[in-house]
N, C-alpha and C positions, 0 to 999 in steps of 0.2 A: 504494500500500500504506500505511496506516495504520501509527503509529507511537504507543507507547506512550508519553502526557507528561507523567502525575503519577497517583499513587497512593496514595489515603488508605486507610490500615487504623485498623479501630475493633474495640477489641473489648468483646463484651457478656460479662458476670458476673449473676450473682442481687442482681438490684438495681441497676446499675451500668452504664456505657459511659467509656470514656477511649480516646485516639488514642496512637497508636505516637508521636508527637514529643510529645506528654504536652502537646499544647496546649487538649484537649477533657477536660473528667474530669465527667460528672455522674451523678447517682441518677436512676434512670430505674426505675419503678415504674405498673401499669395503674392508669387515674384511678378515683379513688370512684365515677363515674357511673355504674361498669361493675365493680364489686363490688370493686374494688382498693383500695389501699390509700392510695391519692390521695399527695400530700404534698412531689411531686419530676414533674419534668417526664416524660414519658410518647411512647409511638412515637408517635404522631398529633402534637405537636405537635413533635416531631424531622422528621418529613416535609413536615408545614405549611411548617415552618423551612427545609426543602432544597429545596424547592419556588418558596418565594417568593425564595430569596436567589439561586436560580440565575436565574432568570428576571430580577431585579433587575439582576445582571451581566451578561447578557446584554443588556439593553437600555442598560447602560453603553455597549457596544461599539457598538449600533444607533446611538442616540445621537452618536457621535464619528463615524460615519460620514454621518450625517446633517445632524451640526448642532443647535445646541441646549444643551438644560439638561438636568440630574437634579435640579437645586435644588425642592425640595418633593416627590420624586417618591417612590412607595410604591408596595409588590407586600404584600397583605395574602393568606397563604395558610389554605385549612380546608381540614381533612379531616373527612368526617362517616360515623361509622362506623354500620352501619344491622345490624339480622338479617340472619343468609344462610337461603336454603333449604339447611335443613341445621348441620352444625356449621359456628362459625365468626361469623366478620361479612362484610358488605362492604364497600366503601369507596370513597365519592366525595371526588374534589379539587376545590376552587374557589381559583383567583387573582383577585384584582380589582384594577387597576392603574391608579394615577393619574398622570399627566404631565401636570404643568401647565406647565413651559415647552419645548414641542417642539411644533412647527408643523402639522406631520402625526404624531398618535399612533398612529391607524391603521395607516399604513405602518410605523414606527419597532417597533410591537407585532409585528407582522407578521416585520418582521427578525430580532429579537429571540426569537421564536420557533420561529425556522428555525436560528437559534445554539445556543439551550440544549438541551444534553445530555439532561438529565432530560425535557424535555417533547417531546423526541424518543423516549426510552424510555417513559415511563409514558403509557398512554393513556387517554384520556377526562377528561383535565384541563380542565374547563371554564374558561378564560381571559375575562374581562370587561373592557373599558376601562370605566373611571369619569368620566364629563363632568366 
């Protein structure tokens, strides 16, 4: 049975996001490209952001179990919002992830994968290792 281990609450306002231990506070507004108002960070690059950092940590853990570095290592995330048929948009994810000192990225990606939460939930996150 699963066992509840941490729980962030975030809440949104008109214009706004901050977290219940008051460690997150930012303006969050839809970017200009997209008729908004630009000027403060936006949901797409909040998800880029949650995207790439979990999978980051996640390959911390792979990593420690494998052997090896993080020293230079990057999880670069997008989200690219397209037309939906219909109302709305859709939305593709891309991580692209470089390890340069880990012996088998392959494998270590792989791990690391099967750790993080998020790209257990959200599917169709196109994951790349970067040579």
């Amino acid at each position: 049975m699963s066992q509840d281990l941490y729980t962030a609450t975030v809440t949104a306002t008109d214009g706004s996001i901050s977290s219940s231990d008051d460690v997150l506070s930012l303006d969050v507004h839809e970017p200009a490209d997209l008729g908004g108002p630009g000027g403060a960070t936006n949901p797409e690059q909040l998800m880029a952001a949650a995207l790439s950092s979990c999978l980051l940590e996640s390959l911390r853990i792979a990593v420690g179990t494998a052997g090896g570095s993080l020293d230079g290592a990057s999880v670069e995330g997008q989200v690219t919002l397209s037309s939906a048929d219909g109302a709305g948009y859709d939305a593709a994810y891309r991580l692209g992830v470089t390890l340069p000192g880990v012996d088998n990225p392959g494998d270590v990606l792989e791990q690391a994968r099967s750790i993080c939460p998020f790209l257990k939930t959200v599917t169709g996150v196109d994951v790349t290792l970067s040579e």
